[in-house]
VEXTORLUM-381905 format. One record per atom (N, C-alpha, C): residue number from 1; residue in three letters; atom name; y, x, z. Coordinates in pm, whole numbers, padded with zeros to 5 digits. Atoms other than C-alpha are relative to their C-alpha. Layout:
<atoms>
ATOM    nr   rest   atom    north     east       up
ATOM   NUM    ALA     CA        Y        X        Z
...
</atoms>
This chain:
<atoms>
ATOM    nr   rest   atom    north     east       up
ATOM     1    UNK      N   -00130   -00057   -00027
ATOM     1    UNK     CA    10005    11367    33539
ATOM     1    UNK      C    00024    00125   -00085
ATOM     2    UNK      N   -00069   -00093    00071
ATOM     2    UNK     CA    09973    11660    33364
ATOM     2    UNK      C    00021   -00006   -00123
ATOM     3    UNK      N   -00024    00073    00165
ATOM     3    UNK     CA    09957    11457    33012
ATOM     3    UNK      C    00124    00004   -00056
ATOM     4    UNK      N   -00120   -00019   -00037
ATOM     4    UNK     CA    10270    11389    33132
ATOM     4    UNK      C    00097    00070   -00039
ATOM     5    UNK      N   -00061   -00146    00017
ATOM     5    UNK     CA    10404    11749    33179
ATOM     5    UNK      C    00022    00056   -00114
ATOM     6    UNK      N    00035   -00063    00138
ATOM     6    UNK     CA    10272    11859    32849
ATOM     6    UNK      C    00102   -00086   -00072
ATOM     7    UNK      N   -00080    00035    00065
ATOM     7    UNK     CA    10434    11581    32711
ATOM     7    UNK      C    00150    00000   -00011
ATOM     8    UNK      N   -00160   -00017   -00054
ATOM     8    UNK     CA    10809    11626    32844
ATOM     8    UNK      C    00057    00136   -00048
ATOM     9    UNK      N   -00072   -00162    00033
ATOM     9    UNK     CA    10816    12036    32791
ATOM     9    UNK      C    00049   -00022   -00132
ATOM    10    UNK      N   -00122   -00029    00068
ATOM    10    UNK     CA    10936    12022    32453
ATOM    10    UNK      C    00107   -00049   -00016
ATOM    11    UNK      N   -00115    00120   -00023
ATOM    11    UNK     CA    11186    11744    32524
ATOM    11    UNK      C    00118    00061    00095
ATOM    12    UNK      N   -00100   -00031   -00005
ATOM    12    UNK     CA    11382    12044    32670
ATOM    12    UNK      C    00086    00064   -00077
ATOM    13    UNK      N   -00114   -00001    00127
ATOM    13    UNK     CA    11507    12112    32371
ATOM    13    UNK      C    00125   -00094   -00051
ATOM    14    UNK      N   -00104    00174    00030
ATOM    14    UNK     CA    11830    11871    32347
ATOM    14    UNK      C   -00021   -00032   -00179
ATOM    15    UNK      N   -00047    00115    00148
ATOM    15    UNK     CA    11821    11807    31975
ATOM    15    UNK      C   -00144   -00088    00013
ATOM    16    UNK      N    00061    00090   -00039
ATOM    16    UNK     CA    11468    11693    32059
ATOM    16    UNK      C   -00002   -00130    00086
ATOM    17    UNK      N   -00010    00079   -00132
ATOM    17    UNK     CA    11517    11525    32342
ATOM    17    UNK      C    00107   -00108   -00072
ATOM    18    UNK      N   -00129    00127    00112
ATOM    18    UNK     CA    11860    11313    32136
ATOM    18    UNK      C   -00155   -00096   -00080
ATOM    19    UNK      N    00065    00128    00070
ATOM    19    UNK     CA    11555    11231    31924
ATOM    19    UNK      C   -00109   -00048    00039
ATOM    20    UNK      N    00093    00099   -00066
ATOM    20    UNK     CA    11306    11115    32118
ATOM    20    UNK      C    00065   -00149    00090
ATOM    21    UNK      N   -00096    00088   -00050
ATOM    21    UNK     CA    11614    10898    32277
ATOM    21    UNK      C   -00034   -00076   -00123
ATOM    22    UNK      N   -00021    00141    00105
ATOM    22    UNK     CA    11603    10667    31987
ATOM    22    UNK      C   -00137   -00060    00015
ATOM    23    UNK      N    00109    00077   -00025
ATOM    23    UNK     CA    11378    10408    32034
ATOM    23    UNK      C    00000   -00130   -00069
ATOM    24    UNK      N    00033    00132    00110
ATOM    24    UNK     CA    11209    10089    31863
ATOM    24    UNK      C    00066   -00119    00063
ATOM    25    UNK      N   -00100    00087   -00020
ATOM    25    UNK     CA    11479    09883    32049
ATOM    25    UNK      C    00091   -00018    00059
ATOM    26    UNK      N   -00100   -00028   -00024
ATOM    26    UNK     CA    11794    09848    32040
ATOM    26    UNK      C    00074    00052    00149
ATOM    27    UNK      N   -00005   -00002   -00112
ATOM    27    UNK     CA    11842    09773    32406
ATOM    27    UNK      C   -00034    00096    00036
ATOM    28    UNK      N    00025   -00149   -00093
ATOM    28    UNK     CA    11722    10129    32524
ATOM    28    UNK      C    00086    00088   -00087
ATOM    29    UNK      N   -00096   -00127    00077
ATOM    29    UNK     CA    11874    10298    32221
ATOM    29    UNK      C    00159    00032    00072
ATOM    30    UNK      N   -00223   -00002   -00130
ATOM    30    UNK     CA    12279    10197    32422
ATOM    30    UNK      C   -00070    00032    00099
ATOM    31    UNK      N   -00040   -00065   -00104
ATOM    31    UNK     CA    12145    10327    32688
ATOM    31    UNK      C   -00069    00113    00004
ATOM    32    UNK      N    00025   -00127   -00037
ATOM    32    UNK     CA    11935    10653    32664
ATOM    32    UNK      C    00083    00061   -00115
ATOM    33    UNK      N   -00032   -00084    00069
ATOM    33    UNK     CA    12105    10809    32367
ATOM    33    UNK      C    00151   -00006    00060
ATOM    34    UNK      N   -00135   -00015   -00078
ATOM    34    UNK     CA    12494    10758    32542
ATOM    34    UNK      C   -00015    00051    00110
ATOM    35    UNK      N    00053   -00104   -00111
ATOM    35    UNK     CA    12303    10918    32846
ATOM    35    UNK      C   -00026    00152   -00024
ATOM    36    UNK      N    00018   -00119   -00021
ATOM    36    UNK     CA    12228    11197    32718
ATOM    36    UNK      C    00084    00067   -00103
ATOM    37    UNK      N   -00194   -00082    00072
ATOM    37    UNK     CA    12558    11299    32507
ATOM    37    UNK      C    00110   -00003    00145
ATOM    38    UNK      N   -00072   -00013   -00013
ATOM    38    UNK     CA    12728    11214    32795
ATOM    38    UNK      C    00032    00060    00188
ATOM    39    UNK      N    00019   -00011   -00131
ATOM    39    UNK     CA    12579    11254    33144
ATOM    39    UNK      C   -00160    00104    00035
ATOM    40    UNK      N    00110   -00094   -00009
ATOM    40    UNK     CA    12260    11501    33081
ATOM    40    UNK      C    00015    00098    00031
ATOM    41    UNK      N   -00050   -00162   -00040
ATOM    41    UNK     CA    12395    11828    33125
ATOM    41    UNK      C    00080    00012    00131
ATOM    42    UNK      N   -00003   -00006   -00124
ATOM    42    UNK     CA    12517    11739    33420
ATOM    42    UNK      C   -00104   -00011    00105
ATOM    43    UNK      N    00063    00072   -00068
ATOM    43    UNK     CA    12226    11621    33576
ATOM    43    UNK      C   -00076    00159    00082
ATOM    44    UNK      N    00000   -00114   -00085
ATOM    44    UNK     CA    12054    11875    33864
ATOM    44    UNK      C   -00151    00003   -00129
ATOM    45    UNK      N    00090   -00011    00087
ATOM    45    UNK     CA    11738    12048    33690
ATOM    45    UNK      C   -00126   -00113    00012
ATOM    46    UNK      N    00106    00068   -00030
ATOM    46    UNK     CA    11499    11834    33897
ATOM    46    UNK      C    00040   -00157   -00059
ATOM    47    UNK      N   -00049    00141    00119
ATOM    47    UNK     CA    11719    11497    33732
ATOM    47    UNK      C   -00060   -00010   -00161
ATOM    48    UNK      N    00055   -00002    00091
ATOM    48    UNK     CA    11649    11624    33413
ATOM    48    UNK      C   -00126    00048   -00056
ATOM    49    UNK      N    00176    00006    00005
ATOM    49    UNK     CA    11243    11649    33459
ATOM    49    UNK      C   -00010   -00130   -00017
ATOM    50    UNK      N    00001    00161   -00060
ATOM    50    UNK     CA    11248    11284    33601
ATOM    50    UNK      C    00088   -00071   -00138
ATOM    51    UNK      N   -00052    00057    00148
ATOM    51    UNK     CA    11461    11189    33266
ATOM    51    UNK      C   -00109    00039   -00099
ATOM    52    UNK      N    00054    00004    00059
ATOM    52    UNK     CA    11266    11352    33048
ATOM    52    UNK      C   -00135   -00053   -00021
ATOM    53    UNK      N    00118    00087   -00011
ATOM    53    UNK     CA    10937    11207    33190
ATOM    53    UNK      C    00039   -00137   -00009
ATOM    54    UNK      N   -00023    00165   -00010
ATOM    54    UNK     CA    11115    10851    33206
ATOM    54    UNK      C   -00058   -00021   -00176
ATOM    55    UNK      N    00010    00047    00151
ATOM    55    UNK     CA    11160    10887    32796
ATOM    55    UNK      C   -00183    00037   -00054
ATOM    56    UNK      N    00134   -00018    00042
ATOM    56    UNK     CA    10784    10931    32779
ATOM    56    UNK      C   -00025   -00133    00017
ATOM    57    UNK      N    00086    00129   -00070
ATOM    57    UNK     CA    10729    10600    32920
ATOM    57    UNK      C   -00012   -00099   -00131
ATOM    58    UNK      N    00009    00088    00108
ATOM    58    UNK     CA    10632    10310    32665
ATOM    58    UNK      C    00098   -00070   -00032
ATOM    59    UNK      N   -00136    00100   -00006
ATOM    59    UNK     CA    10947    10114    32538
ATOM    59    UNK      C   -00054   -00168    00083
ATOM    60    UNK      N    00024    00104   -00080
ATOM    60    UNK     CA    10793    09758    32658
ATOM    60    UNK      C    00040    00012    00137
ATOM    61    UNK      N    00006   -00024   -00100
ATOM    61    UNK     CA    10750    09947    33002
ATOM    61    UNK      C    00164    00041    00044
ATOM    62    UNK      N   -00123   -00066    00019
ATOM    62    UNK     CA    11123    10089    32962
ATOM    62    UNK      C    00064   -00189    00017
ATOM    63    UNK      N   -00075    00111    00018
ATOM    63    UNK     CA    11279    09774    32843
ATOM    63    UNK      C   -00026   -00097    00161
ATOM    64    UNK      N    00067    00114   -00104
ATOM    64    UNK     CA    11067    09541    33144
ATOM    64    UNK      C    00108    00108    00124
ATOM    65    UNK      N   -00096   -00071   -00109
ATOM    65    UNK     CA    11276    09825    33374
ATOM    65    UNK      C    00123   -00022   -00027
ATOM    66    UNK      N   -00127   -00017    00062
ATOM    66    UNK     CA    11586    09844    33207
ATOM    66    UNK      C    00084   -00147    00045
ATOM    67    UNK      N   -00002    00151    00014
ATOM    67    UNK     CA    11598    09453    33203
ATOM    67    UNK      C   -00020   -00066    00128
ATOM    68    UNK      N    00065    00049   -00121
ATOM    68    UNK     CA    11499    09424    33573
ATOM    68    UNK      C   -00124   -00089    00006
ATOM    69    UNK      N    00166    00157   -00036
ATOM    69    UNK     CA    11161    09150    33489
ATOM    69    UNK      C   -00070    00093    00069
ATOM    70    UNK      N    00116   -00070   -00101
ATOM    70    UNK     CA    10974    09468    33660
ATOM    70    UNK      C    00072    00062    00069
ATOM    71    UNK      N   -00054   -00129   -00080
ATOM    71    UNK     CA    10988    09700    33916
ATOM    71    UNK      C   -00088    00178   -00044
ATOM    72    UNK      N    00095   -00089    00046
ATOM    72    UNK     CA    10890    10036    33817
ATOM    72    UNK      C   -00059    00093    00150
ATOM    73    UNK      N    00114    00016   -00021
ATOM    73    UNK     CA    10628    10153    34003
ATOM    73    UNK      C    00011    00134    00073
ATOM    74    UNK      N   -00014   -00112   -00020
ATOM    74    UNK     CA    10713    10508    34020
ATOM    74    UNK      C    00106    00004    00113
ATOM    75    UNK      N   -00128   -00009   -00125
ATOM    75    UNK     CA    11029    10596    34315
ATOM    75    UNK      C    00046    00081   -00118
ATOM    76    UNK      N   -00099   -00070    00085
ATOM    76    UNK     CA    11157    10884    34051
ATOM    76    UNK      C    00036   -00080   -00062
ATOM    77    UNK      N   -00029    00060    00096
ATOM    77    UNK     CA    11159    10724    33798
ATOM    77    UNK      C    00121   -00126   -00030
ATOM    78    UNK      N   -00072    00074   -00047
ATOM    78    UNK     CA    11295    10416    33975
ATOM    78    UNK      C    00138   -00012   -00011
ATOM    79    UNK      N   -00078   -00040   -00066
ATOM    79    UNK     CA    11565    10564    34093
ATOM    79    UNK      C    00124    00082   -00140
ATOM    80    UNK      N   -00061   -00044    00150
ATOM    80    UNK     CA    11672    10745    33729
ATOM    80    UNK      C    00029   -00135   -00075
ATOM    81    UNK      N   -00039    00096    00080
ATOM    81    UNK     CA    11667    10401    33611
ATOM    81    UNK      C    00101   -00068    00050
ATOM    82    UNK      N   -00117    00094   -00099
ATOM    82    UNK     CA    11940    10265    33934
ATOM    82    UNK      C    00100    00096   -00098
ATOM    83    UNK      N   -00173   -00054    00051
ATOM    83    UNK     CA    12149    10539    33796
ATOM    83    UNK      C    00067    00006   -00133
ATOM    84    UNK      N   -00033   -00033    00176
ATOM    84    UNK     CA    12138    10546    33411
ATOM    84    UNK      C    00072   -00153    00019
ATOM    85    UNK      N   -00014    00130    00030
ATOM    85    UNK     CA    12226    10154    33483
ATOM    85    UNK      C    00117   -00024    00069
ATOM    86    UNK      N   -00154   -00028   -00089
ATOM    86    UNK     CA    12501    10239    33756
ATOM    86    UNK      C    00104    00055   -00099
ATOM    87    UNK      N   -00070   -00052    00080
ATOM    87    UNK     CA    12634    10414    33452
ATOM    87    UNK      C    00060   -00061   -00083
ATOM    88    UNK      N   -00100    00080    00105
ATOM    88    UNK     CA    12707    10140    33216
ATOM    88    UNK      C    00022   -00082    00063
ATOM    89    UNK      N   -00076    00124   -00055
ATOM    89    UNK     CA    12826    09881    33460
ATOM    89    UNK      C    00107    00009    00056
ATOM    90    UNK      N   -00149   -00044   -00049
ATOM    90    UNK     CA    13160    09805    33457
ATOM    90    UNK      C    00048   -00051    00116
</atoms>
């Protein structure tokens, strides 16, 4: 967990954080980089921990969430993924 931690702190830097949003496929790229131009700075501080630890996660592990074939495993995390997904459905 605290691998974790370490890994997320500089990801509060937003121009970092934009570029750690891009990812090796497409399918996550539409949805974390339009997340966080357009709904990040809103988010409470403890939202945007639980985001920035999500974009740590492995894209496979991302996508298998994103995509519903898994359940993720975590409840935060989970739960960042109902809403980033509540976000693009029209």
């Amino acid at each position: 967990m605290e691998y974790i931690r370490q890994a997320e702190e500089p990801l509060k830097d937003k121009r970092r954080l934009r570029w750690a949003c891009r990812r090796g496929m497409l399918e996550l790229d539409v949805l974390f980089a339009p997340f966080v131009e357009e709904a990040y700075d809103d988010l409470t501080e403890e939202q945007k921990a639980v985001f920035r630890r999500l974009i740590t996660c492995d894209d496979p592990d991302l996508f298998a969430w994103f995509m519903g074939h898994q359940k993720c495993p975590d409840p935060e995390l989970a739960d960042m993924v109902a809403f980033m997904l509540s976000r693009v459905k029209v």
